[in-house]
Biopython code that builds the backbone (N, CA, C, O; Angstrom):
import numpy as np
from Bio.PDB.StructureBuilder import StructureBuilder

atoms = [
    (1, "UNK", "N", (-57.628, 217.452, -60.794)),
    (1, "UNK", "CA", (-57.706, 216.193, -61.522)),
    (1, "UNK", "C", (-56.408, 215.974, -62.293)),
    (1, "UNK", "O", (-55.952, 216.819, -63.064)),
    (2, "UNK", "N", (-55.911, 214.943, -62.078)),
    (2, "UNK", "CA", (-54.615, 214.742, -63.034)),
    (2, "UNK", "C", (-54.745, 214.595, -64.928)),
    (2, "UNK", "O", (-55.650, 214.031, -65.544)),
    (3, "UNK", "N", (-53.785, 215.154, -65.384)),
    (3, "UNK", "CA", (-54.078, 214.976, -66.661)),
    (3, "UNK", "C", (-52.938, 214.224, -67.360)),
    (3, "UNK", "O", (-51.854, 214.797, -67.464)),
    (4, "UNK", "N", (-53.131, 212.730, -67.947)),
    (4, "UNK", "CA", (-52.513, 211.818, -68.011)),
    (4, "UNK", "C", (-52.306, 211.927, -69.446)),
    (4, "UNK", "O", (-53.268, 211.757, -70.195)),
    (5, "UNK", "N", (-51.047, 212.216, -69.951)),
    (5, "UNK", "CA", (-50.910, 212.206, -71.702)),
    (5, "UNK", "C", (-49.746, 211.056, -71.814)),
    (5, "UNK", "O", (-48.782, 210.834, -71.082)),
    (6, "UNK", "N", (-50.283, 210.293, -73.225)),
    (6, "UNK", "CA", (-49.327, 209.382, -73.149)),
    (6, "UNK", "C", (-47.958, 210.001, -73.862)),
    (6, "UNK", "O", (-47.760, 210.990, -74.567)),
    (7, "UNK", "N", (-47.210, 209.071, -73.403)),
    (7, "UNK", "CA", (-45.793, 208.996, -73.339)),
    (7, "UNK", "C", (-45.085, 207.955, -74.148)),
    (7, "UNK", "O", (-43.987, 208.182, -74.658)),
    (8, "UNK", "N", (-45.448, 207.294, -74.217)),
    (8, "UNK", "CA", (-44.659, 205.678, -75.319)),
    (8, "UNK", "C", (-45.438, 204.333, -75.210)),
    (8, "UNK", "O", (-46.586, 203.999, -74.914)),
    (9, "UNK", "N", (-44.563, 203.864, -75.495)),
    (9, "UNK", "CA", (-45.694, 202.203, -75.245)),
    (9, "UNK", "C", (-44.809, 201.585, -74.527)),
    (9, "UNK", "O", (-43.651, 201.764, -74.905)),
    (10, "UNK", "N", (-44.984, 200.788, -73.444)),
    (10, "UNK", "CA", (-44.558, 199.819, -72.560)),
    (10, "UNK", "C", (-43.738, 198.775, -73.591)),
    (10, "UNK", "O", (-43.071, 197.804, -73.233)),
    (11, "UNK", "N", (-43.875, 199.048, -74.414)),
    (11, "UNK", "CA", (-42.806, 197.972, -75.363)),
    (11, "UNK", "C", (-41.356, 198.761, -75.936)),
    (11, "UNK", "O", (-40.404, 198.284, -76.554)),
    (12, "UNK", "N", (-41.602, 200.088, -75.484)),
    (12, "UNK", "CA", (-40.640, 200.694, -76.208)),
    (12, "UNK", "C", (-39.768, 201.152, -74.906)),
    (12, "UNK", "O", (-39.239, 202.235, -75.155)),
    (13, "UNK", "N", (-39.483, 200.739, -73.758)),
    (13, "UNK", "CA", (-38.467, 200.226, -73.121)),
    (13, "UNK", "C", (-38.532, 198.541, -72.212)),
    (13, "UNK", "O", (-39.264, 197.771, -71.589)),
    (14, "UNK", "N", (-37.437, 198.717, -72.629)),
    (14, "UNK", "CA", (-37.205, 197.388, -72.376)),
    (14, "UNK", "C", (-36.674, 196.977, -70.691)),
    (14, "UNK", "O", (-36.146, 197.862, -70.019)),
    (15, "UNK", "N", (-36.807, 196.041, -70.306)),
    (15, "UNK", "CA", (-36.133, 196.234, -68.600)),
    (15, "UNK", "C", (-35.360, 196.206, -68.102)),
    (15, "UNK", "O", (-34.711, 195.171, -67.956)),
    (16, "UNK", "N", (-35.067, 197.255, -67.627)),
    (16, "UNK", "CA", (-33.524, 197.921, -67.048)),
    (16, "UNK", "C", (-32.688, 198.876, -68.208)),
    (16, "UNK", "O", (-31.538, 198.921, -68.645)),
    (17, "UNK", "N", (-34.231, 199.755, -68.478)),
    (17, "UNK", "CA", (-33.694, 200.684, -69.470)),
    (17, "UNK", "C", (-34.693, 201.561, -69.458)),
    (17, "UNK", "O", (-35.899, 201.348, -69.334)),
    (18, "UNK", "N", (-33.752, 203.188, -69.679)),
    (18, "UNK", "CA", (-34.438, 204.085, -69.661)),
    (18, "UNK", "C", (-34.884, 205.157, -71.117)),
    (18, "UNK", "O", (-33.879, 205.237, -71.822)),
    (19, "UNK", "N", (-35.771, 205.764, -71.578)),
    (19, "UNK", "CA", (-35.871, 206.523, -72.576)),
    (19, "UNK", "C", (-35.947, 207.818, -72.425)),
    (19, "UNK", "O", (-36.287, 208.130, -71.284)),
    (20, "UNK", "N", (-35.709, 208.941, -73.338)),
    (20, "UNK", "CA", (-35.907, 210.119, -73.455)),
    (20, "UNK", "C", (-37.580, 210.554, -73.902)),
    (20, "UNK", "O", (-37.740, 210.672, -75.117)),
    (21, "UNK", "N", (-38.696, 210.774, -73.111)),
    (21, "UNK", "CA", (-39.821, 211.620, -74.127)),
    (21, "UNK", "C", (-39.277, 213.279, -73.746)),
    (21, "UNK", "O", (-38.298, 213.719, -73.143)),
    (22, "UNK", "N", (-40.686, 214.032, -74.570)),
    (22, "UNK", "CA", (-41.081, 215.373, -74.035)),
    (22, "UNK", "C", (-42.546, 215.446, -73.533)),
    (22, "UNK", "O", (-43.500, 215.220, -74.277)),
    (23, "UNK", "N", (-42.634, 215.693, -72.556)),
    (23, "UNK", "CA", (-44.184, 216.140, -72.318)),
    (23, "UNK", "C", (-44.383, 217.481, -71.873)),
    (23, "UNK", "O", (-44.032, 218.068, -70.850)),
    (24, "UNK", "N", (-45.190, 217.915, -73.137)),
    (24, "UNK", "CA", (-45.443, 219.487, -72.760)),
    (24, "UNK", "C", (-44.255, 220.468, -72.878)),
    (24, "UNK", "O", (-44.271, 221.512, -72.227)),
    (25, "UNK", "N", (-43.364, 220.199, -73.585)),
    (25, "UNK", "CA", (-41.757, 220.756, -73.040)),
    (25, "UNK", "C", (-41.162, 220.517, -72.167)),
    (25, "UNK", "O", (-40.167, 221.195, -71.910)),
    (26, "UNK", "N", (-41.702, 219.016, -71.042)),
    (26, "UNK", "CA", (-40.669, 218.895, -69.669)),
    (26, "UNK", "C", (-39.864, 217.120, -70.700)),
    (26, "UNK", "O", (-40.421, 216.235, -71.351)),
    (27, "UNK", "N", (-38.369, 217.383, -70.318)),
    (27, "UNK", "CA", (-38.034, 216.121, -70.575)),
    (27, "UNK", "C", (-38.112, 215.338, -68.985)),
    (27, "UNK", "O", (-37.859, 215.665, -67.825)),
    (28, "UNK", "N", (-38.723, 213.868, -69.850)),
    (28, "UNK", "CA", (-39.173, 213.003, -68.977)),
    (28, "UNK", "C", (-38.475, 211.499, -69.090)),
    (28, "UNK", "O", (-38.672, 210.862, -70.125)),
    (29, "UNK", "N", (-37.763, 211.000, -68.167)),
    (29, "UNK", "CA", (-36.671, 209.297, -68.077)),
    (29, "UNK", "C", (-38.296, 208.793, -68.018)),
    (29, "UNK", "O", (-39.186, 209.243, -67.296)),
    (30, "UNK", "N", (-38.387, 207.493, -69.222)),
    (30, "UNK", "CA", (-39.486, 206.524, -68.833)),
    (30, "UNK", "C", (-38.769, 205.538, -68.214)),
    (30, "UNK", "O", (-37.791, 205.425, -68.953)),
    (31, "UNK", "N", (-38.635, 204.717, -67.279)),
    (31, "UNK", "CA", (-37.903, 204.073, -66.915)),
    (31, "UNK", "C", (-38.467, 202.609, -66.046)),
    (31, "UNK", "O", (-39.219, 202.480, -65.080)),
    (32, "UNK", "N", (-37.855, 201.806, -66.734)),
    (32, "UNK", "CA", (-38.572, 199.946, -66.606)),
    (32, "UNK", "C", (-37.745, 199.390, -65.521)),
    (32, "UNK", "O", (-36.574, 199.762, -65.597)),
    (33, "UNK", "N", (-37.971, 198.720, -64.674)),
    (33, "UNK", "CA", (-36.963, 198.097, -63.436)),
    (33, "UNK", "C", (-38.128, 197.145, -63.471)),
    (33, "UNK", "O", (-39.305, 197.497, -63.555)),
    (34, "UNK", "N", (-37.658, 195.809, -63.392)),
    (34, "UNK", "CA", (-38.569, 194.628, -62.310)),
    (34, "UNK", "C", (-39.659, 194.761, -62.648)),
    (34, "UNK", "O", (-40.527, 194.849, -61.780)),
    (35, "UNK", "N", (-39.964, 194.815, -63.866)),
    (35, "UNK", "CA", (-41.527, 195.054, -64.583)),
    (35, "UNK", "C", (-42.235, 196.562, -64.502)),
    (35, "UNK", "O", (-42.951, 197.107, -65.343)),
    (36, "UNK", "N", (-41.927, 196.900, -63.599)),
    (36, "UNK", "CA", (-42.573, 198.234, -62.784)),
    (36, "UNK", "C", (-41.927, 199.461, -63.574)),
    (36, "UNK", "O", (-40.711, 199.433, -63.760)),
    (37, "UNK", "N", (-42.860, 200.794, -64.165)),
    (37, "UNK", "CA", (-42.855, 201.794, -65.039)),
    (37, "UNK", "C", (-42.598, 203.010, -64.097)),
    (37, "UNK", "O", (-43.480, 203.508, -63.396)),
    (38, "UNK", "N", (-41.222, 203.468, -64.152)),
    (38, "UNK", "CA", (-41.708, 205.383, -63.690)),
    (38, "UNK", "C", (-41.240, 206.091, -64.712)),
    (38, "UNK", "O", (-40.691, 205.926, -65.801)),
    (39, "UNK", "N", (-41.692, 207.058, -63.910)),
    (39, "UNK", "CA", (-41.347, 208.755, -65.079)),
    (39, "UNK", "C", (-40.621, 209.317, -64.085)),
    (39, "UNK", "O", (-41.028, 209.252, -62.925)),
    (40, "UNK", "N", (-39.655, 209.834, -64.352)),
    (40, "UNK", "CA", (-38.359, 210.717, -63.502)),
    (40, "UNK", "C", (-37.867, 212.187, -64.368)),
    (40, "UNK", "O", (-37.391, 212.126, -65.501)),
    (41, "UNK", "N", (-38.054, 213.361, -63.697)),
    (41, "UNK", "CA", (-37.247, 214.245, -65.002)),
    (41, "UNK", "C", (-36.120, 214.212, -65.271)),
    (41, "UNK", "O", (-35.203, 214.294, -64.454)),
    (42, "UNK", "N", (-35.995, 214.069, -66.646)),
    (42, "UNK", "CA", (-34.685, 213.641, -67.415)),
    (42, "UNK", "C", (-33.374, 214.471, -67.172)),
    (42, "UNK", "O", (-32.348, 214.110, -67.750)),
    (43, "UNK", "N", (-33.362, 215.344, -66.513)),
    (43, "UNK", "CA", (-32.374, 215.888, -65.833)),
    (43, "UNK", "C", (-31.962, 215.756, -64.531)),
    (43, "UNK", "O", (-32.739, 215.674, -63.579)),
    (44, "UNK", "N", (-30.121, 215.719, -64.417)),
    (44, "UNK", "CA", (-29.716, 215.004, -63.125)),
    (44, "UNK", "C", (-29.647, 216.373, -62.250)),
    (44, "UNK", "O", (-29.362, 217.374, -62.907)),
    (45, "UNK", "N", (-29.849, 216.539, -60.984)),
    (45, "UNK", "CA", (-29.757, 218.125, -60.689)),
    (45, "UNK", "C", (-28.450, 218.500, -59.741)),
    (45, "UNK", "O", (-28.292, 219.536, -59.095)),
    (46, "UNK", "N", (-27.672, 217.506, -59.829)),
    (46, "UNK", "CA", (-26.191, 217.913, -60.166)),
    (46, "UNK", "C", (-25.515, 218.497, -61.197)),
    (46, "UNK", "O", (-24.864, 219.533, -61.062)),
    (47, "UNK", "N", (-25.639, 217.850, -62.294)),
    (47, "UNK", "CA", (-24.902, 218.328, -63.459)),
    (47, "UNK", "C", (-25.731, 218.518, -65.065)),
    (47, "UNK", "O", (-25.198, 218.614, -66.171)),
    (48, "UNK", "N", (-26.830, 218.526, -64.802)),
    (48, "UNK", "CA", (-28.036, 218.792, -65.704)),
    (48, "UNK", "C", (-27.478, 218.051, -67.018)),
    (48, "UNK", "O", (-27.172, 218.650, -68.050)),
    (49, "UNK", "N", (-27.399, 216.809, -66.849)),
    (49, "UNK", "CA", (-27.226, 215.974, -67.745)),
    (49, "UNK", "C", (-28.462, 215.243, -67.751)),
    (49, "UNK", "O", (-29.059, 215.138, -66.680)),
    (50, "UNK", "N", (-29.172, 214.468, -69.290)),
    (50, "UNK", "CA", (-30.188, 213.727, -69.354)),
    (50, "UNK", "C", (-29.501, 212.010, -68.517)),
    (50, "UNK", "O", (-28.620, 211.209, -68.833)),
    (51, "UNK", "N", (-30.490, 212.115, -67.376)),
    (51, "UNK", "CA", (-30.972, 210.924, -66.664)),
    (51, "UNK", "C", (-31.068, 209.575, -67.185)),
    (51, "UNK", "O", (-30.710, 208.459, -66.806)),
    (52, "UNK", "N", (-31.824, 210.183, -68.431)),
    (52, "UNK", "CA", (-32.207, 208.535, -69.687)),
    (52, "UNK", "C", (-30.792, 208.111, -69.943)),
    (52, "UNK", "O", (-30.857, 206.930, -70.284)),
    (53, "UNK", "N", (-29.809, 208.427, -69.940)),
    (53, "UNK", "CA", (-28.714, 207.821, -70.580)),
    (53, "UNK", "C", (-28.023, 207.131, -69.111)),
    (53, "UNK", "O", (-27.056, 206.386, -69.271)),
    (54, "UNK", "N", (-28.331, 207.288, -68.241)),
    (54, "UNK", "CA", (-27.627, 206.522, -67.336)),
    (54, "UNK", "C", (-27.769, 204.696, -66.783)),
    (54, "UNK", "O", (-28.165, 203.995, -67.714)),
    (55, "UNK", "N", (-27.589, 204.155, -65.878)),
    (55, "UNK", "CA", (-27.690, 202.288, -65.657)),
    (55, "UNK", "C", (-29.007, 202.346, -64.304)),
    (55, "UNK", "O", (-28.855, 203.056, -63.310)),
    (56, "UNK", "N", (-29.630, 201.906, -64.415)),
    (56, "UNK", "CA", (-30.932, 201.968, -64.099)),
    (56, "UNK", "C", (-30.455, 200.339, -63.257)),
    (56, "UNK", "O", (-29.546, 199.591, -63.615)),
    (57, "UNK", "N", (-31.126, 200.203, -62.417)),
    (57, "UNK", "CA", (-30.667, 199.102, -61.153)),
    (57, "UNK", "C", (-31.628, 199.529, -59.942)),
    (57, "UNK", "O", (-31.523, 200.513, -59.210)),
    (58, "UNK", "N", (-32.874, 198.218, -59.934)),
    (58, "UNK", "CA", (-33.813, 198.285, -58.540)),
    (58, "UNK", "C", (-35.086, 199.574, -59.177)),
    (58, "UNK", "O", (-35.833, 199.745, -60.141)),
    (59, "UNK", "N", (-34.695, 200.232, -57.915)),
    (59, "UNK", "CA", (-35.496, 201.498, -58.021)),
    (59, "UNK", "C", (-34.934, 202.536, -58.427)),
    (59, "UNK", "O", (-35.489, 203.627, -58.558)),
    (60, "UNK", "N", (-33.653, 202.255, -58.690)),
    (60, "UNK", "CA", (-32.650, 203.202, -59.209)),
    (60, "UNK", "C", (-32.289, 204.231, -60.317)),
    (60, "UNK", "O", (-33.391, 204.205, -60.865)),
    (61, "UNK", "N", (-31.604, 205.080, -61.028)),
    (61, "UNK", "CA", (-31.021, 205.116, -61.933)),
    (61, "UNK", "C", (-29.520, 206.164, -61.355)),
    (61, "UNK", "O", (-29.175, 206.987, -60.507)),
    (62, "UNK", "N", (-29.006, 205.329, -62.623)),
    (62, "UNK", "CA", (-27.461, 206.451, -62.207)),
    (62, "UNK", "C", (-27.117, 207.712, -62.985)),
    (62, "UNK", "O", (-27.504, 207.404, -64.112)),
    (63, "UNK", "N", (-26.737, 208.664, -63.053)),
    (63, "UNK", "CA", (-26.006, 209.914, -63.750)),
    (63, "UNK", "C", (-24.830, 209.077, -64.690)),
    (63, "UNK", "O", (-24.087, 208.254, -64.155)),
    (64, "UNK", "N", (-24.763, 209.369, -66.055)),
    (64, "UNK", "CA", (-23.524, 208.557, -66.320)),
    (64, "UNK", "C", (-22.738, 209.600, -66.258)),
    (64, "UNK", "O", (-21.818, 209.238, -66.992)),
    (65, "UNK", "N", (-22.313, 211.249, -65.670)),
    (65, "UNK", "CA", (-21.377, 211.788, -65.910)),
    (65, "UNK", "C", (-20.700, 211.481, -64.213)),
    (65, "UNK", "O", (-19.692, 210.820, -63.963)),
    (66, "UNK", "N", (-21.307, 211.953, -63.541)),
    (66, "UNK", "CA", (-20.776, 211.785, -62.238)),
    (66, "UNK", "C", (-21.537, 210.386, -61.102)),
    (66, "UNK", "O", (-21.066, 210.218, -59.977)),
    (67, "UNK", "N", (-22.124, 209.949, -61.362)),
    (67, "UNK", "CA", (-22.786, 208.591, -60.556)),
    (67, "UNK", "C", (-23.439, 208.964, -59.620)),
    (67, "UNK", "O", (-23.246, 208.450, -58.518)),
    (68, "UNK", "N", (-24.464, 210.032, -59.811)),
    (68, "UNK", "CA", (-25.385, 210.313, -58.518)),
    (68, "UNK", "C", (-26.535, 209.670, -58.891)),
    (68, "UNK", "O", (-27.003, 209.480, -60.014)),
    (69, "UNK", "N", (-26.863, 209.412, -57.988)),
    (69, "UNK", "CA", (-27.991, 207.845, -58.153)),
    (69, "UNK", "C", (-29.695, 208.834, -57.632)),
    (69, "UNK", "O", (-29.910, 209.663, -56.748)),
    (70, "UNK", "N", (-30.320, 208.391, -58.377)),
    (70, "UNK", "CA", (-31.923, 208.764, -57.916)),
    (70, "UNK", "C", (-32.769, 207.814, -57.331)),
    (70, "UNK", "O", (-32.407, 206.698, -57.704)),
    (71, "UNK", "N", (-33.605, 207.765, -56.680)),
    (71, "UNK", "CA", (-35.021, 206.818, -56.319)),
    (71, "UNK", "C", (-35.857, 207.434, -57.542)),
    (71, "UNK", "O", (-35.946, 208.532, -58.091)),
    (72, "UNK", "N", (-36.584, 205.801, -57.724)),
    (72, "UNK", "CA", (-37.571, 206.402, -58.677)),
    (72, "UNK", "C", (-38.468, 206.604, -58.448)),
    (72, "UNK", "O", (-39.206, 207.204, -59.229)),
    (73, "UNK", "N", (-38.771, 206.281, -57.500)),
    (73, "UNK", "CA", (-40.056, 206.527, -56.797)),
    (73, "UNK", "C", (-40.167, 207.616, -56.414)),
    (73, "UNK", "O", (-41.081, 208.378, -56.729)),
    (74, "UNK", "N", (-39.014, 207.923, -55.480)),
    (74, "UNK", "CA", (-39.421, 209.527, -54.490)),
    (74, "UNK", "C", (-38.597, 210.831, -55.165)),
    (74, "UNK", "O", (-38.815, 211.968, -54.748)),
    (75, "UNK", "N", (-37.429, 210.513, -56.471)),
    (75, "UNK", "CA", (-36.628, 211.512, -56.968)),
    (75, "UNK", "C", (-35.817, 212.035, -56.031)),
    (75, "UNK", "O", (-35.232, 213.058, -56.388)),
    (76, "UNK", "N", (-35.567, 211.582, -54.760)),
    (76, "UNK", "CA", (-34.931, 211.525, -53.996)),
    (76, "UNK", "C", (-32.842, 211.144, -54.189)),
    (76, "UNK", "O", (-32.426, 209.987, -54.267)),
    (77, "UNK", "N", (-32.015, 212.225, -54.219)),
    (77, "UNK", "CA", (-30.996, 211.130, -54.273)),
    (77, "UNK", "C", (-29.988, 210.372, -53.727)),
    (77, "UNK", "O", (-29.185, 210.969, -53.010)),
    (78, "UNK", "N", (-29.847, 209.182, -53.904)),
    (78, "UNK", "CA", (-29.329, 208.551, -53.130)),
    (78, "UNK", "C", (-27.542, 208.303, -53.092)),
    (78, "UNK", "O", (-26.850, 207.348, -52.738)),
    (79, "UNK", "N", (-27.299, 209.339, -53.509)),
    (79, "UNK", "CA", (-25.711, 208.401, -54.104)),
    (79, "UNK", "C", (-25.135, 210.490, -54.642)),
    (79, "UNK", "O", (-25.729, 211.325, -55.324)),
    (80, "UNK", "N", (-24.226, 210.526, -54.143)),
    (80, "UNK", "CA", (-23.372, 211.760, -53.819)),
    (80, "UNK", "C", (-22.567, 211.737, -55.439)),
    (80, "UNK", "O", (-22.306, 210.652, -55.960)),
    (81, "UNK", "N", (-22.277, 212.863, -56.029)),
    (81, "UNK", "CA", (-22.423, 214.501, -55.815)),
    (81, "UNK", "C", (-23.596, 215.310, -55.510)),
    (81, "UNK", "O", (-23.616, 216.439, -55.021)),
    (82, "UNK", "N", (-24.929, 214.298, -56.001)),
    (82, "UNK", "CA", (-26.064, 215.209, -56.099)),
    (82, "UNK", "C", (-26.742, 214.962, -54.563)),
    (82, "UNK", "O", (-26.777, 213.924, -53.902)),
    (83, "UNK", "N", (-27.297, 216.391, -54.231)),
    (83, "UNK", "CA", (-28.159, 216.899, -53.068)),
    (83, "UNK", "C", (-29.444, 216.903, -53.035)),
    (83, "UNK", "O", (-30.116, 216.709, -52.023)),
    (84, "UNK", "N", (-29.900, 217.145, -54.241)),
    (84, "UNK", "CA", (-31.385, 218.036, -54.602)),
    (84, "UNK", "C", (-32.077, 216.401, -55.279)),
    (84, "UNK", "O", (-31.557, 215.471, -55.894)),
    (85, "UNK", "N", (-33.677, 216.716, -54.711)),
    (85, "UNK", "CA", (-33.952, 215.820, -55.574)),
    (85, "UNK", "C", (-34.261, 216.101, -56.925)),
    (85, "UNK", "O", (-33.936, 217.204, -57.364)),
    (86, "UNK", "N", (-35.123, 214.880, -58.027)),
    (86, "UNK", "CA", (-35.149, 215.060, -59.158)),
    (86, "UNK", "C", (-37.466, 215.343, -59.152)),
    (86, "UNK", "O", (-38.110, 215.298, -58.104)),
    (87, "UNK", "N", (-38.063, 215.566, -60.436)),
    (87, "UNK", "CA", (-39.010, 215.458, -59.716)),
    (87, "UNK", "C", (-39.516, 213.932, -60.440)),
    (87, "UNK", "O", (-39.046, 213.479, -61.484)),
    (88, "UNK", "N", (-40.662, 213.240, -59.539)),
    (88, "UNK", "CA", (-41.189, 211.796, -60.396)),
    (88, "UNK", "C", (-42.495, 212.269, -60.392)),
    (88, "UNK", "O", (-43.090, 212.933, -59.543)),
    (89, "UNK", "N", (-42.919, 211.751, -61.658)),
    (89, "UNK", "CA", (-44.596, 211.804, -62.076)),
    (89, "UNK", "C", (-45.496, 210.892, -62.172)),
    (89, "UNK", "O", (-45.279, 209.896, -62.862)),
    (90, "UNK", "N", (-46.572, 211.049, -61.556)),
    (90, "UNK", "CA", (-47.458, 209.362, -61.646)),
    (90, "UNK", "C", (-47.678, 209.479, -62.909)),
    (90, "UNK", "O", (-47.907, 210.441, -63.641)),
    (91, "UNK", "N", (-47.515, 207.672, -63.160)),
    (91, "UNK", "CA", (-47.523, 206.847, -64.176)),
    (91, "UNK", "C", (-48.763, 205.973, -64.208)),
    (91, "UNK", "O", (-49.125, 205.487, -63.136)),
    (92, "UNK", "N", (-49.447, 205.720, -65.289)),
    (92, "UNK", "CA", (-50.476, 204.448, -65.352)),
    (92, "UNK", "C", (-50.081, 204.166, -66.721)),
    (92, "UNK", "O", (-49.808, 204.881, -67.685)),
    (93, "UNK", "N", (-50.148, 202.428, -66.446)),
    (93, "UNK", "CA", (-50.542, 202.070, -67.911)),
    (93, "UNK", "C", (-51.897, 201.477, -68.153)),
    (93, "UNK", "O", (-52.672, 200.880, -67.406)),
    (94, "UNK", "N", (-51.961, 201.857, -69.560)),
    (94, "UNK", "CA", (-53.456, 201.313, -70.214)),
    (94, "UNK", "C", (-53.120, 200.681, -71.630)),
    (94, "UNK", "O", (-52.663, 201.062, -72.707)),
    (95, "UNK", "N", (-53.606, 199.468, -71.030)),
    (95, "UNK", "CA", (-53.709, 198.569, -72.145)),
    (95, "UNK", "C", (-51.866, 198.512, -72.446)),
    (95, "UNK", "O", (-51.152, 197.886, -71.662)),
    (96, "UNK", "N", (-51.244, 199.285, -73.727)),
    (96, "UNK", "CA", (-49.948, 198.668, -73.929)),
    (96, "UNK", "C", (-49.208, 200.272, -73.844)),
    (96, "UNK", "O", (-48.066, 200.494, -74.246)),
    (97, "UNK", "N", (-50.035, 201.212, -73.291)),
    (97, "UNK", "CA", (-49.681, 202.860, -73.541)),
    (97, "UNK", "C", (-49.117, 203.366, -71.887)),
    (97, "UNK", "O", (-49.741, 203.378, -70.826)),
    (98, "UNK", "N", (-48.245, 203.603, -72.075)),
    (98, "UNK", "CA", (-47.406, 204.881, -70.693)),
    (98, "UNK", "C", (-48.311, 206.069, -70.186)),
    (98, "UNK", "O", (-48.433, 206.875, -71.108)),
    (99, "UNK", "N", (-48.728, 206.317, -69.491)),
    (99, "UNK", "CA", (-49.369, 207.475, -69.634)),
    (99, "UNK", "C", (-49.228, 208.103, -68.748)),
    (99, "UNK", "O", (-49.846, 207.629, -67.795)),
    (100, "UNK", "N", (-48.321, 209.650, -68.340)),
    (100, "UNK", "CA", (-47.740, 210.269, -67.484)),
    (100, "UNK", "C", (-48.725, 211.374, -67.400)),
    (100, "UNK", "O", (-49.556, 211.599, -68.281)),
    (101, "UNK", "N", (-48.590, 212.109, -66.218)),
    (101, "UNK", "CA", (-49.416, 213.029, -65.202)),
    (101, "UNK", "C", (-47.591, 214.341, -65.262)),
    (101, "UNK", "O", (-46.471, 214.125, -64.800)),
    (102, "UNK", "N", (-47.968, 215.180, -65.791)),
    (102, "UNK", "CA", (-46.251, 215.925, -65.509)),
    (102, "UNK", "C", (-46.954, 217.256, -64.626)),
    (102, "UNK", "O", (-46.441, 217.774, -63.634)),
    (103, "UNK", "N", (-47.940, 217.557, -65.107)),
    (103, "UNK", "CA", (-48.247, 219.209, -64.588)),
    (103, "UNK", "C", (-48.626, 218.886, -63.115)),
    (103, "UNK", "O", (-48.573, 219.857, -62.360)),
    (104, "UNK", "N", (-48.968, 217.798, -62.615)),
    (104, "UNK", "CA", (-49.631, 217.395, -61.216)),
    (104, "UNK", "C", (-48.172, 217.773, -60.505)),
    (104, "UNK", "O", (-47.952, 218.712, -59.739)),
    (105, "UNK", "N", (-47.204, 216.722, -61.007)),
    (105, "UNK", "CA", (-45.809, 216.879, -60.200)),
    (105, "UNK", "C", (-45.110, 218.463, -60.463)),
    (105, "UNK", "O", (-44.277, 218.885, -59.661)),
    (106, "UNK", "N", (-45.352, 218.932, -61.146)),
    (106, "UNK", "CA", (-44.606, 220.591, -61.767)),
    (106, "UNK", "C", (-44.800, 221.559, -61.283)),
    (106, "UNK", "O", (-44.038, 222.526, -61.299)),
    (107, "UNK", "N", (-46.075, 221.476, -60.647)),
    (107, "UNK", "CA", (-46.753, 222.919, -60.004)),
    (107, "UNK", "C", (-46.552, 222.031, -58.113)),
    (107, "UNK", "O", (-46.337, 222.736, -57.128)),
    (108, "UNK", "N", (-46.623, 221.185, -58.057)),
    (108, "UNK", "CA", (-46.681, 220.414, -56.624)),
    (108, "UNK", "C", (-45.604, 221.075, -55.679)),
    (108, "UNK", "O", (-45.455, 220.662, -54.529)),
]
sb = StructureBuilder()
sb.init_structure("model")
sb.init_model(0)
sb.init_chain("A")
sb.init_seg("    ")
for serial, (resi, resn, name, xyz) in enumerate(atoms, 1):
    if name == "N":
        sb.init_residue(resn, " ", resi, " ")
    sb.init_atom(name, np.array(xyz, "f"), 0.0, 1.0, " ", f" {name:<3s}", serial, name[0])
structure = sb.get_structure()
């Protein structure tokens, strides 16, 4: 069963912007595109820089040290130095609350 703890409020990013939480001790990118909410881990796995600080575009986000680009959907990356993907966690919102699933994606 997934266990969904919230994370922020859907008001506390704005669109085409990403934030820093912690869940559980994993840092987690909340990240807004085109209305639509993911969770990405906040580390790039090129250069283990936080994710949240990078330009977020589509389904996107970028690394601001070196420009390796992620899917947000699949943590997949799309855009070179980086190889490896990142991991993404299902997201629901309720009512005006984020509410991320991290241990489902962690042990997966």
């Amino acid at each position: 069963m997934d266990d969904f703890v919230r994370a922020c409020s859907v008001d506390d990013v704005k669109d085409g912007s990403a934030i820093r939480v912690d869940i559980d001790g994993v840092p987690v990118a909340i990240v807004r595109s085109e209305g639509e909410v993911y969770a990405i881990r906040d580390v790039c796995s090129h250069a283990n820089v936080p994710l949240s600080e990078g330009e977020v575009e589509d389904t996107t986000i970028e690394c601001w040290l070196h420009g390796s680009r992620f899917d947000l959907v699949t943590g997949r990356p799309t855009g070179l130095p980086a190889t490896q993907p990142v991991p993404v966690y299902p997201v629901k919102i309720d009512g005006s609350d984020v509410l991320v699933a991290v241990k489902v994606s962690e042990t997966a």
